[in-house]
N, C-alpha and C positions, 0 to 999 in steps of 0.2 A: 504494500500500500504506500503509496507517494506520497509525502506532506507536502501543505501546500505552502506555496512561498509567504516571504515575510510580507504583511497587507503594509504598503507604503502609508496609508492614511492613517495607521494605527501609528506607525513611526511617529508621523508628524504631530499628531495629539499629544504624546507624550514629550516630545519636544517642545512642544509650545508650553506645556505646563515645566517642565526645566526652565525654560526663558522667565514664565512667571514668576516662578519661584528667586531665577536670579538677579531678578527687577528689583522684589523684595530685599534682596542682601544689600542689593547698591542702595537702596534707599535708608535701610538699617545700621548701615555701614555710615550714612550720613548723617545720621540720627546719634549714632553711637561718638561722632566730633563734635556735634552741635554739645551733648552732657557733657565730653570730655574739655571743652574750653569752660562749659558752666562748673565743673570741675562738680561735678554731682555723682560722686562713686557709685549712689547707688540704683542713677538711672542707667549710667552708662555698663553696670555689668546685668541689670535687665533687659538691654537691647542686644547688649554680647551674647543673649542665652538666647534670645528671642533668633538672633542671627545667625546662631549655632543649628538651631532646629531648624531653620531653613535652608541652610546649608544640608543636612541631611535630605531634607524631603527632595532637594535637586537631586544627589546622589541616588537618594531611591530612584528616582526618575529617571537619571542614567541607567541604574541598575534593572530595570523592568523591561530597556530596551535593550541592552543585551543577552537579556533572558530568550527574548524575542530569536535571537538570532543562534543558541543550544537548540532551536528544532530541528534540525537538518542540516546541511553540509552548504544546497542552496540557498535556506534565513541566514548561514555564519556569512557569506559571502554577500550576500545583499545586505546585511548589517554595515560588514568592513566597509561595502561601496559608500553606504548613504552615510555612518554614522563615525566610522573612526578615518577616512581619510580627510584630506585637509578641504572645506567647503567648496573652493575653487574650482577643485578638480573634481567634482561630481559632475559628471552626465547626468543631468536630470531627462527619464526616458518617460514622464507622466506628469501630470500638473503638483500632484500629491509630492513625485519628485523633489520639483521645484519648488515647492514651498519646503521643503525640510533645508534643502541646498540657503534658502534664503534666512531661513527661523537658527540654523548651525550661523550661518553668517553674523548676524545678530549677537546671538550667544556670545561666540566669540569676542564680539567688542566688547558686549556687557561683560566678560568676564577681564579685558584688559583696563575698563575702568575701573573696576571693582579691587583689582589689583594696584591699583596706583592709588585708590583711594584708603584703602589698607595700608600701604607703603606709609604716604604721610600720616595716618593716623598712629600708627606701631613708631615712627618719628616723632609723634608728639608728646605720645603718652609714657613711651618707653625711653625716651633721651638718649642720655648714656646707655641703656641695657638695651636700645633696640635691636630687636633683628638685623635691621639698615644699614646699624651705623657702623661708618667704615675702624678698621681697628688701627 
């Protein structure tokens, strides 16, 4: 019995709801400098947990769509195509496709601002003991 390939549309649902969730971080992440100049310890480690768990629910969302891709040899392969090579380089062969190709694109960014806005924040709060700072 043949299983049948990985549904593109189901990819991209799940994708979107990672994007969702990473929106959250950036914005949590934003939230968590706004406490940290009010210097209000104990908003800012209730937005670090808040941002914790959303940090998760993204991973779960990674994690469900690779699941996707343990049914067969051709979901491992249409996985790798749509979801772990680099956005750019996806052939998008369906419209579903192309919305995943554009919703990775996205992510992407959200995930390099999120990244820089981490940087300066673990910079601010962390000083001398940042991760950042050069030794």
């Amino acid at each position: 019995m043949e299983k049948e390939p990985v549904d593109p549309e189901k990819v991209a649902i799940l994708l979107q709801r990672r994007y969702n969730y990473l929106k959250e971080v950036r914005r949590l992440t934003g939230e968590a400098a706004e406490a940290a100049n009010r210097q209000d310890a104990v908003s800012f480690e209730l937005i670090l947990q808040m941002r914790g768990e959303e940090l998760e629910r993204c991973d779960r969302a990674f994690q469900d769509i690779l699941l996707l891709g343990e049914e067969s040899p051709e979901a491992a392969e249409t996985i790798r195509r749509l979801v772990l090579m680099p956005p750019d380089q996806i052939a998008p062969e369906s419209a579903a496709e192309k919305t995943i190709a554009e919703v990775r694109a996205h992510c992407t960014s959200l995930i390099d601002e999120i990244k820089e806005q981490d940087r300066i924040l673990n910079l601010r709060v962390g000083k001398d003991k940042s991760i950042y700072q050069a030794d």
